[in-house]
C-alpha positions as CSV (number, residue, x, y, z in Angstrom):
1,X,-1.7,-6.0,-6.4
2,X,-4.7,-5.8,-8.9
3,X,-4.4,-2.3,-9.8
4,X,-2.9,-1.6,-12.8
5,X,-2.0,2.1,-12.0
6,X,-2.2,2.8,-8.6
7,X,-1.6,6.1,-7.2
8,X,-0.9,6.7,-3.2
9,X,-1.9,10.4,-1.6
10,X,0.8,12.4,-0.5
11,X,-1.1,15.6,0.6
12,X,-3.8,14.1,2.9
13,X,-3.8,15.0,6.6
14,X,-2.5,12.7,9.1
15,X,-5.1,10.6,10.4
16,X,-4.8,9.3,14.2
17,X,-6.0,5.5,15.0
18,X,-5.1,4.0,11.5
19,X,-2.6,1.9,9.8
20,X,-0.3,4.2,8.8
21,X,1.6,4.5,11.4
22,X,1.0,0.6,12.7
23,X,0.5,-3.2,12.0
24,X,-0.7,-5.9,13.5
25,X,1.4,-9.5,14.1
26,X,0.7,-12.5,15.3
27,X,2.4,-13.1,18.6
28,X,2.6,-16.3,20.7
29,X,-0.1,-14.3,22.8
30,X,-2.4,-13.0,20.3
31,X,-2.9,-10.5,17.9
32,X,0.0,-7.6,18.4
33,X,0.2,-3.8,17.4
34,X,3.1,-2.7,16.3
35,X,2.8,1.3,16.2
36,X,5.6,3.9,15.3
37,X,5.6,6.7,17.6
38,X,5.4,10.2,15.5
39,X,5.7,13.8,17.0
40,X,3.1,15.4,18.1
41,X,1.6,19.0,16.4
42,X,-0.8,19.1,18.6
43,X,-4.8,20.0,17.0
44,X,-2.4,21.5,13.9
45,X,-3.7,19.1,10.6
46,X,-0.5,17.9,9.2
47,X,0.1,17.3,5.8
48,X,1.3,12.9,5.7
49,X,5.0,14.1,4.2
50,X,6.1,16.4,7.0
51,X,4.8,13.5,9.8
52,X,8.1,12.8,11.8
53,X,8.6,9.9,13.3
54,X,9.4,10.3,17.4
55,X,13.3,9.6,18.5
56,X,11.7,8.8,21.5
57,X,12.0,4.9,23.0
58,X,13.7,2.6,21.3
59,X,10.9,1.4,19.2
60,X,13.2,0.1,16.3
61,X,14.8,-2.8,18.6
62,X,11.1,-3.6,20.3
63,X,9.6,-3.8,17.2
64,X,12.1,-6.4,15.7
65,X,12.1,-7.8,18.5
66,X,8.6,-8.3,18.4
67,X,8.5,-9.7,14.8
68,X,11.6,-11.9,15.4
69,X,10.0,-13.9,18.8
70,X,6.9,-13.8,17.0
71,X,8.1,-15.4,13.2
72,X,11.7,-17.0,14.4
73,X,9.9,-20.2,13.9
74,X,8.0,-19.6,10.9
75,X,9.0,-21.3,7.2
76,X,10.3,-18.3,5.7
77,X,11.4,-15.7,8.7
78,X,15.2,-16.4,8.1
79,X,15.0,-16.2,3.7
80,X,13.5,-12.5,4.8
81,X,15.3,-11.2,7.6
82,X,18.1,-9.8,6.3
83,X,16.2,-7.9,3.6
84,X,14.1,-6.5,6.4
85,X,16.0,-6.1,9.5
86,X,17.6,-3.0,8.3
87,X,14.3,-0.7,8.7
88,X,14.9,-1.2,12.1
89,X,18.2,-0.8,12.7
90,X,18.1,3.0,10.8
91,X,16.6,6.3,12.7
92,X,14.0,7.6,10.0
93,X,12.8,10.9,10.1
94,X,9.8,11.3,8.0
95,X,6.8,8.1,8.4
96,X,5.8,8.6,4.9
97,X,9.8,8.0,3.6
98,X,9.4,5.5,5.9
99,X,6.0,3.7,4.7
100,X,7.2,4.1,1.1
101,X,10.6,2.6,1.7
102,X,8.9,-0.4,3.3
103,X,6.3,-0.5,0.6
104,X,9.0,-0.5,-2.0
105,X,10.8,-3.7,-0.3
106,X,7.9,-5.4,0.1
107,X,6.5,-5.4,-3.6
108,X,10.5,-6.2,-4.3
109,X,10.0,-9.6,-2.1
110,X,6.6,-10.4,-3.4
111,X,7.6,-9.6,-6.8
112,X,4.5,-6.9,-7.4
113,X,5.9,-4.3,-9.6
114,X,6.4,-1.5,-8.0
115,X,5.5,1.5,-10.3
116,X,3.1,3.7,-8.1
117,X,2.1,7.4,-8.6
118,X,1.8,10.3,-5.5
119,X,-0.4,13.0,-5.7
120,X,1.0,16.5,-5.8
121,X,-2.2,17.7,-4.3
122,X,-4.9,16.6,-2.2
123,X,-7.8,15.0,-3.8
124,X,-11.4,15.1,-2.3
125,X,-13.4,12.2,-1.9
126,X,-16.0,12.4,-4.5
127,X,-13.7,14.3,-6.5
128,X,-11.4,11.7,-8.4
129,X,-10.7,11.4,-12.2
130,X,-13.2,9.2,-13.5
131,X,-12.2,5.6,-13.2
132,X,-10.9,5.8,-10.0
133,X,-11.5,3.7,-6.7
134,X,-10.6,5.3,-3.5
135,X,-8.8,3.1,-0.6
136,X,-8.0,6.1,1.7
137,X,-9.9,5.3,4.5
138,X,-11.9,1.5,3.6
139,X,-8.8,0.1,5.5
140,X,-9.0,0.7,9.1
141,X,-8.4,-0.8,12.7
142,X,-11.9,0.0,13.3
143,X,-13.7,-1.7,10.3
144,X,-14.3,-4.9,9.4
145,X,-12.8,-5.0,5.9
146,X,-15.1,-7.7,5.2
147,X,-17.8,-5.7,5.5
148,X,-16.6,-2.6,4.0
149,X,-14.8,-4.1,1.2
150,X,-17.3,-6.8,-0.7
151,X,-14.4,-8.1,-3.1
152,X,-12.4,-8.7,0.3
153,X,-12.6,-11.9,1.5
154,X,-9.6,-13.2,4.4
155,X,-8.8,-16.7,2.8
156,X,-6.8,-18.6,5.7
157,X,-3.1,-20.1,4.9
158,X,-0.8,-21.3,7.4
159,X,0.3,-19.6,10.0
160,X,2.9,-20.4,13.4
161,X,0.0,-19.8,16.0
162,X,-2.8,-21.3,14.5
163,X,-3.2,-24.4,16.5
164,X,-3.8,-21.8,19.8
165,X,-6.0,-19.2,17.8
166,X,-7.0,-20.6,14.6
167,X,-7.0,-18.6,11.7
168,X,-5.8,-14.9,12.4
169,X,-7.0,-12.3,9.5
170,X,-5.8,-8.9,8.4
171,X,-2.5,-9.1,10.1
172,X,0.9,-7.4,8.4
173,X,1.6,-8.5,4.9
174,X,4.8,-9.7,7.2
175,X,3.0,-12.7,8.6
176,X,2.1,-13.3,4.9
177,X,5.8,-13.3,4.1
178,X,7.2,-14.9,6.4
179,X,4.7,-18.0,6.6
180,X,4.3,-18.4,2.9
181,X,7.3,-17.3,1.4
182,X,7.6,-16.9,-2.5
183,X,4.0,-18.3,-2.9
184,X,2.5,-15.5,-1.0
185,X,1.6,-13.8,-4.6
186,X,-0.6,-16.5,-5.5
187,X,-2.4,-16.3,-1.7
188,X,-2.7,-12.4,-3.2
């Protein structure tokens, strides 16, 4: 949201174990994952475009599922639903079509503009035009963005579950959404 020209990487590998492929929710139980299946190439490095997205399981009805038990209830779930129901009622091929059509809708809802860049070739870390910041990898399951991030700081707002787990950070800009509504671009 702060970055006046951002630019996403189209030509990195595909990294296992990160968010690219999955999010995290809030669920009446807990913290959930949410995580698209993709096809396997096996120890083959994979370029993020040509990822496909497994027809395997039926993913796209657990995952709304999922999101509709755990936000039926919240302020905002029904003023969003219909905008985002239908990524899970299609049969996507590609996870980086996928991420960007998402992406797209979401900056559309928060009212973000929407203006990004891809890179036609992969750009080394320590190797960016001057003036750059690289994101790549400081968001992860496995870190603390707290602690890799110091301008990041979780700043609790309401959410459904909170009076069983308190304050739940770094979850899906979805829980954002759907418990916030229109004023979730302030919260950002």
């Amino acid at each position: 949201y702060r970055c006046s020209h951002p630019v996403i990487e189209a030509c990195e590998h595909y990294l296992k174990q990160t968010w690219r492929n999955r999010c995290q929710i809030a669920s009446a139980n807990g913290p959930m994952i949410l995580s698209l299946p993709i096809e396997s190439e096996g120890k083959k490095q994979t370029d993020i475009k040509n990822i496909r997205i497994s027809e395997h399981g039926n993913w796209q009805h657990q995952h709304w599922h999922s999101i509709e038990s755990a936000y039926y209830s919240s302020p905002y779930f029904e003023f969003y639903q219909d905008d985002l129901r239908p990524f899970f009622d299609q049969k996507p091929r590609f996870l980086a079509e996928l991420n960007e059509s998402i992406r797209v809708k979401l900056c559309e809802l928060l009212g973000i503009p929407g203006t990004v860049r891809f890179t036609t070739d992969y750009l080394h870390e320590g190797h960016l035009p001057d003036g750059w910041t690289d994101f790549r990898n400081l968001i992860s399951p496995k870190k603390d963005p707290e602690t890799t991030d110091p301008d990041f700081t979780a700043k609790p707002y309401y959410q459904v579950f909170d009076y069983k787990f308190g304050f739940l950070p770094n979850l899906s800009i979805l829980d954002l959404l759907f418990n916030m509504g229109p004023e979730s671009i302030f919260y950002l």
